[in-house]
N, C-alpha and C positions, 0 to 999 in steps of 0.2 A: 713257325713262320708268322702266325699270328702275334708272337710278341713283338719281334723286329720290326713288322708292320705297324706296328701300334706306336714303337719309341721313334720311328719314319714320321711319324703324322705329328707326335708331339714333340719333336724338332720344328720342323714345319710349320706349325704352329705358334712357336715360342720365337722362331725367325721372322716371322710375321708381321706380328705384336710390336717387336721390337722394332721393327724394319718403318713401322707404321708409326712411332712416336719418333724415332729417331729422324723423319721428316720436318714434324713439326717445329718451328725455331724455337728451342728454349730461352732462357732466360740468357740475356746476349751479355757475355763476358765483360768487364772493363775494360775502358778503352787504354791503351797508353798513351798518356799523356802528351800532350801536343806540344811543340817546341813553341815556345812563346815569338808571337811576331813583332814587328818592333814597332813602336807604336806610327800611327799615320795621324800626319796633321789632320785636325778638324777639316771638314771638309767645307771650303769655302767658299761663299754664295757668291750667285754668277756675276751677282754686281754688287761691289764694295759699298759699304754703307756713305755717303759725304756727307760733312757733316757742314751745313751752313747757319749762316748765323743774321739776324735782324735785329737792327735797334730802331727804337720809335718809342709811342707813348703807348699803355696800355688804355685801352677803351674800353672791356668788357673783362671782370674775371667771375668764372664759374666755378664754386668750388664742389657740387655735386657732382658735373660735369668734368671735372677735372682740367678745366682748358683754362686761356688765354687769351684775350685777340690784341695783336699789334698791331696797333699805324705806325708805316714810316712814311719819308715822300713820297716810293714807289708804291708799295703796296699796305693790304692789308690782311694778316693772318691771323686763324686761328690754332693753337698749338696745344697739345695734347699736355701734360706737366703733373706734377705730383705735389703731395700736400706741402709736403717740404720745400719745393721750389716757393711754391706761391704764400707762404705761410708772413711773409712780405709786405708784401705786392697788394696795390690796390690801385684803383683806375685814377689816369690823370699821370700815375709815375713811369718816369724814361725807364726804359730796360736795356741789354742788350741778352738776348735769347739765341744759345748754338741750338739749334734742333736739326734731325733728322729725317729723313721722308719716306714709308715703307709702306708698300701696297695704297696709296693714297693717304695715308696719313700723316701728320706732323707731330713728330714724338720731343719735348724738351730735354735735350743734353745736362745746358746751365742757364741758368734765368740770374742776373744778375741787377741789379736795382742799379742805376748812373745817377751820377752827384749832380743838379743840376747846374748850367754850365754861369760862372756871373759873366755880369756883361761887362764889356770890356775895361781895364784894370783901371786905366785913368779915369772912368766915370766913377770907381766905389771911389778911391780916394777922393776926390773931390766930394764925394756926398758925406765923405767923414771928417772932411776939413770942416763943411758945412754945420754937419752937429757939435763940431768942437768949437767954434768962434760965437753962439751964442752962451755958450756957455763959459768960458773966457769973459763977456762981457758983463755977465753977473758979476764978479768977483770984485 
């Protein structure tokens, strides 16, 4: 009796044990692999970026700063820009500048340098008739 008794307990025992790890979460299997989903548009900010644009003269360029200030008739900005943009650019010259506006700031699109404009056609000619009749008269 005493043996029976004895391979009782060390059952008992051995169910235990096992009963006790078998609780614990081992190492968690690999997962099967998830059906690929399809892709989703970026997700698009609540408000589209506009992209506006200012021509005028530049009055101020900062190249540590990275900016620009334009005057035009209405107003005056200053715009955020890259070396490359402004690499240019220097005060006094027409521009035409697309930037954008995000969280309060003014970030440049394109900085473009304008041819300045002549004044109107029949005053150059006439001022070229002008240097050609003295010079005619030498001859």
């Amino acid at each position: 009796m005493k043996k029976i008794l004895a391979v009782v307990m060390a059952l008992v025992f051995a169910f235990t044990v096992t009963a006790a790890f078998a609780e614990q979460p081992a190492a968690k299997p690999a997962e099967p692999a998830k059906k690929a989903e399809p892709a989703k548009p970026a997700e698009k900010p609540a408000k589209k970026e506009k992209v506006k644009q200012i021509t005028g003269e530049v009055t101020a360029v900062d190249t540590v700063g990275k900016t620009i200030t334009v005057k035009s008739k209405k107003q005056e900005l200053t715009i955020g820009v890259t070396d490359e943009q402004i690499k240019d650019v220097k005060a006094g010259d027409k521009v035409v500048v697309k930037y954008t506006e995000k969280d309060g700031k003014l970030t440049a699109k394109s900085v473009k340098k304008v041819a300045p404009k002549a004044e109107k056609k029949g005053e150059v000619k006439k001022e070229e008739k002008k240097a050609e009749k003295p010079a005619e008269k030498k001859q």
